[in-house]
C-alpha positions, 0 to 999 in steps of 0.5 A: 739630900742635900742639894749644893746648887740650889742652896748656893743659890738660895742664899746669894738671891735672898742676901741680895734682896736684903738693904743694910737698913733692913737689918740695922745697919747704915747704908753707909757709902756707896756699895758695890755689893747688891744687898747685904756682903756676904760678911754681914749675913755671916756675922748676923748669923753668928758664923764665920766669913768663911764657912757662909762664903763657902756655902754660896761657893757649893764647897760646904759641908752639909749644915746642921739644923742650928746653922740653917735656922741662925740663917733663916733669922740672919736672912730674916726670912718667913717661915716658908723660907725657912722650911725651903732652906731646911729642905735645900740643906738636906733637912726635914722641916719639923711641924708647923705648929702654933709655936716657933723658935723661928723669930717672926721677921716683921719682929727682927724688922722692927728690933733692928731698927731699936736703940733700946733693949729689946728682945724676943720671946716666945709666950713661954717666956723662951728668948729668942733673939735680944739686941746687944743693950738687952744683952747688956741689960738682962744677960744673955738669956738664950744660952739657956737650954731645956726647961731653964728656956722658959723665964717661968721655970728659971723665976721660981728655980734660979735666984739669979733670975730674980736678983736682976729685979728689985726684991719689993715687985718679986711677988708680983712677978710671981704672979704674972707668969703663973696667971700667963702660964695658966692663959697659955694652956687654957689656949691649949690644954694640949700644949705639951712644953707648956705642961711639962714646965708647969709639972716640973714647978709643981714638984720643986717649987712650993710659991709656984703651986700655992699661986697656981692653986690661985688660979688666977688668969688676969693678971696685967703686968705694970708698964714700968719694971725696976732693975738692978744691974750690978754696974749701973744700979736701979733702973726704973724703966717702962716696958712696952710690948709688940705682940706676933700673934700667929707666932705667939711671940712678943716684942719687948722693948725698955725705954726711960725718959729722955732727961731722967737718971735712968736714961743716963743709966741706958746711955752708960750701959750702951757704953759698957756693954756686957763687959759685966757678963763676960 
């Protein structure tokens, strides 16, 4: 059941220990609010003003398991807090296991603080959360639902995966995610997300199995990814990665060279946003 009281007051203390700096945003002048506005934790966690003022108000109904976890992420809170919250809203917090949707927050600390494109995924290549630059970037990859989550499955099923890379490091591409995929159930042979994708791209996609017959495990992807933005053109870009092992989640993050074409390139991208994707 889900208890009003307890919740409201969850959420003011936990808005309140944030700083604006600890969710990107410049402290600015002189608050009267301690901690974040109420206004800011609803835009962070994609809601409106008013729906979160009523939930620290106790007038809300109770919230579903998608508001309470885009909570957590706003509130960056760990993941004890986040079962706690569940439980405040009147929810069962699912198993803890080795993977989680829900974003490590010493990641989100980082990928606040980043001027760059830079998102969050799962060892399945599932996006979790991406800054505004990678959204202008790459698209927003975590509308996608089901088995199209994973970047693995999309890759060899969707071509409009592969138009956003230069055709010629397709194949290596290619052979990335299928020797990640064979690592992350040679970790796990159990792991049943994982199976299920790696079944499926046997049955509908013939490059898929002819690489995996391979079975090759070891193969490092190179630190400079080309792109190919249909407003900005190619860009040639280094890729470094922040890895959350307890979570199995890793930090991307694209950067160019300060001088270079592509840095202009990122420069403009900032400007025109996702317009491109709208």
């Amino acid at each position: 059941m889900m208890d009003r009281v307890q919740l409201a007051d969850f959420l003011r203390t936990r808005r309140e220990a944030l700083r604006p700096e600890d969710v990107g945003f410049g402290s600015g002048a002189r608050r009267r609010t301690k901690g974040l506005r109420r206004e800011e934790v609803a835009m962070l966690a994609h809601m409106s003003t008013d729906y979160y003022a009523r939930l620290e108000q106790q007038r809300s109904p109770q919230p579903s398991e998608q508001m309470l976890a885009a909570l957590a992420r706003a509130l960056r809170l760990s993941q004890d807090e986040r079962d706690h919250l569940f439980r405040l809203g009147g929810k069962t917090p699912g198993p803890r296991a080795r993977r989680t949707d829900h974003v490590n927050p010493a990641l989100m600390r980082v990928l606040d603080r980043i001027d760059a494109p830079a998102q969050v995924m799962s060892d399945l290549g599932e996006t979790l959360v991406q800054n505004p630059l990678a959204v202008a970037l790459v698209g927003d990859q975590t509308r996608f639902t089901g088995p199209a989550r994973s970047l693995l499955h999309r890759w060899f099923t969707d071509p409009a995966e592969r138009a956003l890379y230069a055709p010629e490091e397709h194949l290596q591409h290619s052979r990335v995610y299928v020797a990640y995929a064979r690592g992350v159930l040679a970790r796990d042979p159990a792991d049943v997300r994982a199976g299920e994708i790696v079944e499926l791209l046997k049955l509908h996609s013939p490059e898929f199995t002819a690489l995996w017959d391979e079975h090759e495990v070891a193969v490092d992807f190179s630190e400079r990814k080309r792109f190919v933005h249909p407003r900005v053109g190619t860009l040639d870009l280094h890729c470094q990665e922040l890895i959350a092992a307890d979570e199995g989640q890793v930090l991307l993050v694209y950067t160019a060279t300060p001088g270079t074409d592509d840095y202009d390139k990122l420069q403009l991208l900032s400007v025109i946003g996702t317009q491109q994707f709208s």
